[in-house]
LUMSELO-609809 format. One record per residue (C-alpha): residue number from 1; x, y, z. Coordinates in steps of 0.001 Angstrom, whole numbers. Each point is the difference from the previous one (the first is absolute). Layout:
BEGIN
PT  pos       c1       c2       c3
PT  NUM        X        Y        Z
...
//
This chain:
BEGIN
PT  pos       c1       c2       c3
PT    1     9650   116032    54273
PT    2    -3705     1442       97
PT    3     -708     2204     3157
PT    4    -2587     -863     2366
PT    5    -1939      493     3123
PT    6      169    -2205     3207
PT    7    -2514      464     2860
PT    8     1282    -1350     2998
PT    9    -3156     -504     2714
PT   10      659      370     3628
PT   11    -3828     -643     1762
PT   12    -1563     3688    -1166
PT   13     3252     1354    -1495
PT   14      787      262    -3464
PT   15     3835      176     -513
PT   16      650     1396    -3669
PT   17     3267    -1097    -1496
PT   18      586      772    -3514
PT   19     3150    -1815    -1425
PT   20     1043     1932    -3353
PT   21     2578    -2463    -1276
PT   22     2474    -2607     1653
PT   23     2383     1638     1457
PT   24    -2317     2815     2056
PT   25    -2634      744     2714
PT   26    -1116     2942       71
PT   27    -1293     1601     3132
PT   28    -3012     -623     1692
PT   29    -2532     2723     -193
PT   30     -244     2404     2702
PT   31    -3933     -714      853
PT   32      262    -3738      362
PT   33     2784      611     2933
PT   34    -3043     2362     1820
PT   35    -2066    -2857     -669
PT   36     2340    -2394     2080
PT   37      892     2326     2512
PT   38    -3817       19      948
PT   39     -381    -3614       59
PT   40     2746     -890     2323
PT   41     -835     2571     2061
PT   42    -2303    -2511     2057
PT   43      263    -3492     1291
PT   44    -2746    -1245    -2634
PT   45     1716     1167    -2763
PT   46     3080    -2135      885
PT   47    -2436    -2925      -10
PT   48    -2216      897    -2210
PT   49     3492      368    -2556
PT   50      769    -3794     1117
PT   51    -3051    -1402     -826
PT   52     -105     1933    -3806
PT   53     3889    -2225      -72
PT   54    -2472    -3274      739
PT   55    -2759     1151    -2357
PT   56     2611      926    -3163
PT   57     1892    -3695      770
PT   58    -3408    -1749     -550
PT   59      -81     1476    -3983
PT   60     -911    -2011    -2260
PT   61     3691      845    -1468
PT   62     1591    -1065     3217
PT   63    -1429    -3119     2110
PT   64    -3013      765     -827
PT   65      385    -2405    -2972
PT   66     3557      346    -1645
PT   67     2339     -716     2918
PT   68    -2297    -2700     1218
PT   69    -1885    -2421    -2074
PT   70      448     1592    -3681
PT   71     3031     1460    -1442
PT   72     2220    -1815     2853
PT   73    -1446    -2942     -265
PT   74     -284     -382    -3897
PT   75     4158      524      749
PT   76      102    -2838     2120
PT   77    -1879    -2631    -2080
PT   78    -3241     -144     1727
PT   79    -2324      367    -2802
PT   80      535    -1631    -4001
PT   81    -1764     -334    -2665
PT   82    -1113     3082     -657
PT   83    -2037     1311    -2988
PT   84     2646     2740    -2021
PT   85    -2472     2689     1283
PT   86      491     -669     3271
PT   87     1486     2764     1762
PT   88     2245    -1978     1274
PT   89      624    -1724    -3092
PT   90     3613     1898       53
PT   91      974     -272     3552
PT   92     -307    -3849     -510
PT   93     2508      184    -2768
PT   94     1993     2586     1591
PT   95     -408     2003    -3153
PT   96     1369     3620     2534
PT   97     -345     1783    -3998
PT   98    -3382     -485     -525
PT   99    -2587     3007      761
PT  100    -2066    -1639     2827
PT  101     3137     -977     1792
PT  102     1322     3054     -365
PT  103    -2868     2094     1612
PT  104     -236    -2695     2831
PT  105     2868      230      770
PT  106      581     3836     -288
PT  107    -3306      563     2274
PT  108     1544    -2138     2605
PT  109     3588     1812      230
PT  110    -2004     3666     -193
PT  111    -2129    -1292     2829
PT  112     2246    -1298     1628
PT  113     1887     2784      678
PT  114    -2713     1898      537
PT  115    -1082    -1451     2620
PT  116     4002      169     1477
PT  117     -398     3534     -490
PT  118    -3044      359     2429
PT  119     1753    -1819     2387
PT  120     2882     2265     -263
PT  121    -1954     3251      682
PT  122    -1220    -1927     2738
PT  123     3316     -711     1642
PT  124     1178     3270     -689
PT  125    -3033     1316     1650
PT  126      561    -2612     2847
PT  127     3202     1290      521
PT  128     -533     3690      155
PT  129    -2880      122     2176
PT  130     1429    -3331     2433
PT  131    -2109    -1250     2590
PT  132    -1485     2888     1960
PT  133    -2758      378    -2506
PT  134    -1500    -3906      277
PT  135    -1851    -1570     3085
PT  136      895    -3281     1371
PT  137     2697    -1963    -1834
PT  138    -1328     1159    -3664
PT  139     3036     1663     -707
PT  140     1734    -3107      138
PT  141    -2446    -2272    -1846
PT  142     -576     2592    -2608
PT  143     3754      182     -560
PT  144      880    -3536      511
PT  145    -2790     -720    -2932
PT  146     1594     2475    -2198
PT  147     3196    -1186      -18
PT  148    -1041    -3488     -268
PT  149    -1907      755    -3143
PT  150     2371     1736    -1574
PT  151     2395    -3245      228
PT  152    -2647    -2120    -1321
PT  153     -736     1911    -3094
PT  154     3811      800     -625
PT  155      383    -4219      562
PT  156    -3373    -1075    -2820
PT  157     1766     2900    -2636
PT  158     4078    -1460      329
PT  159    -1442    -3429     -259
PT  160    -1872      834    -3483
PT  161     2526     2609    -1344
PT  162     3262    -1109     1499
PT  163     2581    -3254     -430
PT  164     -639    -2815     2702
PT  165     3386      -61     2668
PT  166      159    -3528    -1683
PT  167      411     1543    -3572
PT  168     1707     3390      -79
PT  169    -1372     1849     2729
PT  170     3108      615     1768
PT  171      882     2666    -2365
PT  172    -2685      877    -3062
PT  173    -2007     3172      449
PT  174    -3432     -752      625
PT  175    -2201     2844     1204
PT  176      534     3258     2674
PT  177    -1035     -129     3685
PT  178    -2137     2911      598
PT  179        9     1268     3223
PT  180    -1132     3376     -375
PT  181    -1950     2110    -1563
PT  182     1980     2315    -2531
PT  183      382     1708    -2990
PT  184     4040    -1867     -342
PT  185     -446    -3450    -2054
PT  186     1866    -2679     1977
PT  187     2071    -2443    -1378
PT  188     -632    -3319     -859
PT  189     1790    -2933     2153
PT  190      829    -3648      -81
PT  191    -2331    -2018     1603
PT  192     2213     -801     2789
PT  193      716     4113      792
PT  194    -4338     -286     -359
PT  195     -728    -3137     2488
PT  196     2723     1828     2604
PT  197    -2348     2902     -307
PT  198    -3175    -2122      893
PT  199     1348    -1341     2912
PT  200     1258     3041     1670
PT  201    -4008      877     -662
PT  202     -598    -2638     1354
PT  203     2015      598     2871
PT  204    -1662     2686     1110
PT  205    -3558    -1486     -518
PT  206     1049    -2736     2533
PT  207     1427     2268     2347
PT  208    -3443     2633       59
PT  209    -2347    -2899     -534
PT  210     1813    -2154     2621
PT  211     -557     1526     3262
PT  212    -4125     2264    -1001
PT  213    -1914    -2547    -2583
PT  214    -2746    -1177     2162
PT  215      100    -3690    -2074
PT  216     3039     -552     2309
PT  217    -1641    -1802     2416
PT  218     2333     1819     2409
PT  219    -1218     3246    -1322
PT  220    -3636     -652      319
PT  221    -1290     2754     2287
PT  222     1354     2539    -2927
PT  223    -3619    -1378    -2577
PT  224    -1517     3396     -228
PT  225    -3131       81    -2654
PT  226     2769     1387    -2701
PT  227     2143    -3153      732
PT  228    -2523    -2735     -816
PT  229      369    -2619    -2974
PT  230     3337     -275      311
PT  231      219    -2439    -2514
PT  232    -1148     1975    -2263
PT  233     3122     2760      416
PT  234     3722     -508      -48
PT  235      486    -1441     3108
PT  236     3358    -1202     2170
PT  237     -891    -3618     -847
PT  238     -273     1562    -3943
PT  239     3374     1131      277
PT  240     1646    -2591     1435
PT  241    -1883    -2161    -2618
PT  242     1239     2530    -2537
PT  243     3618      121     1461
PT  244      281    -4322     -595
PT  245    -1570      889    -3557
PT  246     3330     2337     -304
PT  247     2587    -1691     1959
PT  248     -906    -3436    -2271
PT  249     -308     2194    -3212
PT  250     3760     1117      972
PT  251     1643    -3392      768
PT  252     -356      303     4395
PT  253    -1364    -3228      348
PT  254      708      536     4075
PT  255    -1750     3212      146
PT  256    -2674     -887    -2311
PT  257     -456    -2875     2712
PT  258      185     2217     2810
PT  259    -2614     2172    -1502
PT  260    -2101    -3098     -907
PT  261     -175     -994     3406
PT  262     -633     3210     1411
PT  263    -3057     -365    -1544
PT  264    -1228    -3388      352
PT  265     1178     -520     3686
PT  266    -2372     2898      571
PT  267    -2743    -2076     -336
PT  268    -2072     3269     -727
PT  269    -1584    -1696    -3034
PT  270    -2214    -2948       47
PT  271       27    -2553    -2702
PT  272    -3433     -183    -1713
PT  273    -2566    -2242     1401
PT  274     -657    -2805    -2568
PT  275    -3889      566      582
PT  276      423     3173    -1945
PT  277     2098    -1314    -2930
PT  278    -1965    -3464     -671
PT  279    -3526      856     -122
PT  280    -2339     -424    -3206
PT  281    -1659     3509     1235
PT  282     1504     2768    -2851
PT  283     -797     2714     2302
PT  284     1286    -1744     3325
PT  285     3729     -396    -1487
PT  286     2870     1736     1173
PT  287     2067     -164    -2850
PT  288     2818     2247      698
PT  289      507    -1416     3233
PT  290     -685     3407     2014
PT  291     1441    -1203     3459
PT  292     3584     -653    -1655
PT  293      130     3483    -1998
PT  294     3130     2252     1918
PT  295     -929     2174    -2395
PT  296    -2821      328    -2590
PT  297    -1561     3246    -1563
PT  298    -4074      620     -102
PT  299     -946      532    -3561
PT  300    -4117     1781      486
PT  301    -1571    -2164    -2511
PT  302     2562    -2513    -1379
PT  303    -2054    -2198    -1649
PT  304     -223     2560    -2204
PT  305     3174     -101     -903
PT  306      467    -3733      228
PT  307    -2985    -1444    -1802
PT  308      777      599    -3400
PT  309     3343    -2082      140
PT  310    -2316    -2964     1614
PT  311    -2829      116    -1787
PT  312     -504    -3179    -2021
PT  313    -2865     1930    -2290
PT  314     3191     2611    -1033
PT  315     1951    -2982    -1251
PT  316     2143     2653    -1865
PT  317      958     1671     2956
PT  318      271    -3178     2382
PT  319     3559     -159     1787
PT  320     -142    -4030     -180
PT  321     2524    -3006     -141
PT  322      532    -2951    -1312
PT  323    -1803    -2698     2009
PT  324     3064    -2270     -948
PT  325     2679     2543     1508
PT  326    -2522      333     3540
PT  327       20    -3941      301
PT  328     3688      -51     -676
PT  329      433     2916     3221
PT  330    -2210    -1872     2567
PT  331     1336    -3143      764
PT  332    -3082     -605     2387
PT  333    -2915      830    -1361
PT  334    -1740      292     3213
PT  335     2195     2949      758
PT  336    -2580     2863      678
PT  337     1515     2596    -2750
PT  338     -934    -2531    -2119
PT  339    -3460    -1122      959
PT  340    -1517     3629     1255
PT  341     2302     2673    -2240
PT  342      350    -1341    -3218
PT  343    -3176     -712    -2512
PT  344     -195    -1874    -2589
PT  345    -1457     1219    -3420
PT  346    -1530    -2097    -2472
PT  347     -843     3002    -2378
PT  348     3956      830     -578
PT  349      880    -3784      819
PT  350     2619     1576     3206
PT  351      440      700     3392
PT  352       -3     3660     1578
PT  353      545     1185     3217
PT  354    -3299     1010     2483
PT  355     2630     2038     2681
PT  356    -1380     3219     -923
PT  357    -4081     -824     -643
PT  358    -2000     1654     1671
PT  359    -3467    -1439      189
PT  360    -2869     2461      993
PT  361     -720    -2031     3108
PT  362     3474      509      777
PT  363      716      773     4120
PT  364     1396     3588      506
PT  365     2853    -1292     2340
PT  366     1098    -2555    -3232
PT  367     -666     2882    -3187
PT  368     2121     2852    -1160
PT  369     3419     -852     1036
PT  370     3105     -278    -2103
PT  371     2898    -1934     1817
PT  372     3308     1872      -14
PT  373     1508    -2020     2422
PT  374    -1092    -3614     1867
PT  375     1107    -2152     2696
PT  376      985    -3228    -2068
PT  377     2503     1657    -1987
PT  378     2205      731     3073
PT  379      234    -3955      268
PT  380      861     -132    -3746
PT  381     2911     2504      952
PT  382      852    -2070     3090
PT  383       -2    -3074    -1838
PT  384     2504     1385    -2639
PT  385     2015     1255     2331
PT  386      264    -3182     1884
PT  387      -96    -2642    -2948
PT  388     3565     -457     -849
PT  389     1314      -12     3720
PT  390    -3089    -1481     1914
PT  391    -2439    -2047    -2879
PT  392    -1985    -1259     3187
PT  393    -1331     3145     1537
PT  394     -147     1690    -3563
PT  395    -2240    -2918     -515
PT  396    -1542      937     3126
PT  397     -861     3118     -995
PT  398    -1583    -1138    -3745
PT  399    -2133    -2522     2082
PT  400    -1299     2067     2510
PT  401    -1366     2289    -2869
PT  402    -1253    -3342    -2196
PT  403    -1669    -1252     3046
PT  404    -2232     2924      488
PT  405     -981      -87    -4161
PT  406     -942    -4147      274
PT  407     3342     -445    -2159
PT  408     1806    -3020     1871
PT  409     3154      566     1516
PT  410     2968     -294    -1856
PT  411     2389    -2914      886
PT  412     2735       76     2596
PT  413     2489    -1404    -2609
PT  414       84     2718    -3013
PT  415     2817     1057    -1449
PT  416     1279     3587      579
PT  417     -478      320    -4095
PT  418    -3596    -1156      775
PT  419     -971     2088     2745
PT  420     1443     3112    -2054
PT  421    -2545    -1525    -2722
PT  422    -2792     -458     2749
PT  423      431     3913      808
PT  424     -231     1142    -3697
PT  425    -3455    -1944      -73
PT  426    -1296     1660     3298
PT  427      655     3546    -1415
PT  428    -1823    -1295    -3075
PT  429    -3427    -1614     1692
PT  430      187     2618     2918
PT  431      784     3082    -1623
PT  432    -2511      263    -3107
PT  433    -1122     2974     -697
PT  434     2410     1952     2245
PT  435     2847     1218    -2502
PT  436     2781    -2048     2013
PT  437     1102    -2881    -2751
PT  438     1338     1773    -2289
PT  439     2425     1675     2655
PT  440      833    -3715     1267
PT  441     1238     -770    -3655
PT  442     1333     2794      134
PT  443     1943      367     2861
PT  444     1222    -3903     -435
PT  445      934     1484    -3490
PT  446    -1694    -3043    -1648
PT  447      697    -1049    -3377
PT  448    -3759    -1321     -423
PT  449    -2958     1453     1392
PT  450    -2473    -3245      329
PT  451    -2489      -69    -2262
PT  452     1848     2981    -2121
PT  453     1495    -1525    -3169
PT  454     2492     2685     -669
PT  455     3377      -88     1446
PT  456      528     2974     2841
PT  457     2830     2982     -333
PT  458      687     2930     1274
PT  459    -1990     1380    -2779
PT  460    -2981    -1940     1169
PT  461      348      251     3542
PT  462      658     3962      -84
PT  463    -2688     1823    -1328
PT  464     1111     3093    -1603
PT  465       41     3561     1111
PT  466    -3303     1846    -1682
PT  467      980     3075    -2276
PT  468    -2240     1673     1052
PT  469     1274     -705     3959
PT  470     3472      612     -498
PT  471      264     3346     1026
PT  472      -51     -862     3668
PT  473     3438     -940      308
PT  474     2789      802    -1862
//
């Protein structure tokens, strides 16, 4: 294997780790360890560390665009008909041996754990210096976050390299849990040894989080100027959102439930006002819903990033959809995520998605924000956790979410099989655009992916280990 250079970025620090071949780290050089010891010698560098962890997760390689609405997405079957150019043209067709897909996916392991290694000098740092050095209950936020991203990441990279717990998860190797930062390669583990790993994370983010993140409204006299925009960092309500994720992901359907609720009886998150969805006024729309986001990430100038994917005059780089598979989706066409975030386009005769535009006369409090995490999904996980042994209040749930997108309610009298189909759909209107339906198929370990015409395997549904990646686990 070729020898190469990774540069793992912690705010101001640059972390040099040269990897010579696939079985070996070699030692980090002397200077760059003077470097950190100066950083985390104050407060601000702990936070200033923590926000370089937010800045390298919105990366164009990460959810800046792959793990959101491109390379995720073109895995799930939200975009067809593309040109053979196409970037995507290969993720589409889950061609994992062709050179684009290869490099996609290679950027997004490398960063990946990139950014899991800047989170690990920042625990380790955490943990050395403990909380005498912070004021107020930083310590504890700072920490809480940490841990809480770590799990995340670790959760997006077992999904994409490793077997679903549906398919053979329980014992396959998928991909090492780093947890520190060091020189010794770990070794690679199942996805179940991996999802035990996240929730023990997890864990501990509740536990710091619980008690010191001023978005607990019991916590509210700890919002400090550092502590704003919650909803913008990993909070407790992320985690517990994250932990349902997990806990669903690993066959818990009563903690996933628990975890749900947590959440949503919280009633810390508004539902979205309908005057901000269904008005004719470009710049007036809130089309990420902003109020329900637990967790979202501020990308500084996303349109950017966005606009060339939802451009109708770049009809060659146009992430669009049959208009015949959108009408098929939306059984009510009056349902909002029909009418205000999808577009059709007579120029390439298809629908596209309008999520991510970001008009010029765009408000600040609607632009630049990447959903990692929203509320409606926690009913999703409620409702699949309820459907087989309570149809009603899984129904419940569905409708409450349908209600506040001008969808109808669902009938009283559907089927468990048709609720189950009723909460595929949801994921598949709601969740456009936010790399989450291709780990539903996933995780159900679906034969057909809708609107994919292949059949889905193992070798579909687990993307393979890049070469050029392999040398950080055994």
């Amino acid at each position: 294997m070729k020898a190469y250079t990774t540069y793992l970025h912690i705010g101001i620090i640059a972390l040099a780790v040269c990897l010579s071949s696939c079985e070996k780290w070699l030692d980090v050089a002397p200077q760059t360890q003077i470097e950190a010891d100066r950083v985390f010698e104050k407060e601000s560098g702990f936070q200033d560390a923590l926000t370089g962890v937010y800045v390298k997760m919105t990366d164009q390689k990460l959810y800046g665009r792959e793990l959101t609405f491109g390379m995720l997405d073109g895995l799930g079957g939200q975009f067809n008909g593309l040109a053979t150019a196409n970037e995507y043209y290969s993720t589409i067709n889950y061609d994992y041996n062709q050179e684009t897909f290869i490099t996609k996916s290679g950027d997004v392991f490398e960063s990946g754990y990139n950014t899991i290694a800047n989170i690990n000098m920042l625990i380790s740092n955490l943990d050395s210096k403990g909380p005498s050095l912070f004021s107020g209950v930083n310590y504890h936020t700072i920490r809480g976050e940490a841990y809480g991203l770590r799990a995340f990441l670790h959760f997006d990279l077992v999904r994409l390299y490793g077997s679903a717990i549906a398919a053979n998860g329980e014992t396959a190797l998928a991909i090492p849990y780093m947890d520190a930062v060091s020189v010794t390669p770990k070794e690679r583990l199942s996805t179940r040894a991996i999802l035990n790993r996240v929730i023990a994370d997890l864990e501990i983010a509740a536990e710091e989080l619980r008690m010191y993140d001023p978005i607990v409204p019991a916590n509210a006299a700890n919002a400090t100027t550092y502590l704003r925009d919650r909803y913008l960092k990993f909070n407790y309500y992320a985690v517990k959102a994250l932990q349902a994720r997990v806990y669903l992901y690993a066959g818990d359907k009563e903690r996933a439930l628990a975890a749900a609720k947590a959440v949503i009886e919280s009633n810390v998150f508004e539902w979205t006002p309908s005057s901000e969805i269904a008005t004719t006024v470009e710049g007036n729309r809130n089309r990420v819903f902003t109020q329900e986001l637990i967790f979202s990430l501020y990308i500084n100038g996303m349109s950017t990033i966005t606009s060339p994917f939802y451009d109708e005059g770049v009809s060659g780089a146009l992430l669009k959809r049959s208009d015949f598979d959108y009408s098929n989706l939306f059984d009510n066409k009056d349902d909002y995520r029909f009418v205000y975030l999808t577009k059709y386009s007579d120029a390439v005769w298809a629908r596209y998605s309008t999520k991510f535009v970001q008009p010029p006369s765009s408000q600040a409090a609607f632009s630049n924000r990447m959903p990692m995490i929203r509320k409606s999904e926690l009913y999703y996980i409620a409702a699949e956790c309820l459907f087989e042994t309570n149809p009603q209040e899984a129904i419940n749930y569905l409708n409450t979410v349908r209600t506040h997108r001008n969808a109808g309610e669902l009938s009283s009298s559907l089927s468990s099989a048709d609720v189950e189909g009723e909460i595929k759909n949801e994921y598949r209107k709601e969740l456009i655009g936010e790399g989450q339906i291709f780990y539903y198929y996933k995780r159900m370990n679906a034969e057909q992916i809708d609107g994919v015409y292949i059949t889905m395997t193992e070798n579909t549904y687990v993307l393979p280990l890049p070469d050029r990646e392999i040398s950080y686990g055994q």
